[in-house]
N, C-alpha and C positions, 0 to 999 in steps of 0.2 A: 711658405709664407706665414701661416698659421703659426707654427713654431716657432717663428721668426718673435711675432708680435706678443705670443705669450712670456717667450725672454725674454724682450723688453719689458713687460709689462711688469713682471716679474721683480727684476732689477729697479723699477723705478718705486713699486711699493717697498720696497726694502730699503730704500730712500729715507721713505715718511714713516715708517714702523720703527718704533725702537727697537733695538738689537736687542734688550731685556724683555723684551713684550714675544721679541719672534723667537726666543727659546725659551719656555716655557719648562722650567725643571719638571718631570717625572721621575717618579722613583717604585724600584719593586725590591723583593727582597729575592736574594740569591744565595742559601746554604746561611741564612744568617746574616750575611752582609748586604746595605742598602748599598743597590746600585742606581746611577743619576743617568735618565736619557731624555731625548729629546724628540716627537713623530711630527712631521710636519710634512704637509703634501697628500698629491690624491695621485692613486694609478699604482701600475707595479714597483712593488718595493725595493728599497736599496738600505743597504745596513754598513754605517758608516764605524771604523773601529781604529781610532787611533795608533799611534806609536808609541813607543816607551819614552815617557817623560812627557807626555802631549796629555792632553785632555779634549772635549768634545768640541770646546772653547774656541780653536783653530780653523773647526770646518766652519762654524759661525762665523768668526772674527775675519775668513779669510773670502766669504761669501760663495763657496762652494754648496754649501747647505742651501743657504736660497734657492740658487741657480738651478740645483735640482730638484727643490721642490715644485718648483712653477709646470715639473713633466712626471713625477715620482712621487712615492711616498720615502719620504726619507727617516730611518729610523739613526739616532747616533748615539753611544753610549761613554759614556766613562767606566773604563775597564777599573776590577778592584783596585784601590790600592790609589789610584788618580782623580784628579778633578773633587768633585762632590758627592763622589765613591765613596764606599766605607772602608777602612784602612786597616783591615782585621792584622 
């Protein structure tokens, strides 16, 4: 029931949150190339890693990223080359 209400709870901030506000670009450097991620959530970790021709964008836009932040820590990146990645 707990889990219940957090998923709700969850989804309904996600309502009133801007979608620009609930991913908050981060960036590290990798071999020289700035890589773009996003950590949102508290608990054990899950590391989200797109497809080719995708970007991190999807698990946002598609509300999968919420959904598991409300029980996880969610780490999602843009692999080089994609998204807000650096395009070496």
């Amino acid at each position: 029931m707990r889990l219940h209400i957090r998923r709700l709870t969850a989804a309904f901030l996600c309502l009133l949150v801007p979608l620009a506000a609930f991913s908050e670009d981060k960036f590290f450097e990798s071999n020289g190339v700035r890589i773009r991620y996003v950590d949102h959530g508290r608990g054990p970790a899950i590391v989200l890693i797109h497809g080719q021709g995708d970007s991190l964008d999807n698990w946002v836009d598609s509300g999968l990223l919420s959904n598991l932040a409300a029980d996880y820590r969610v780490i999602a990146l843009d692999v080089r080359g994609h998204g807000k990645s650096g395009k070496p």
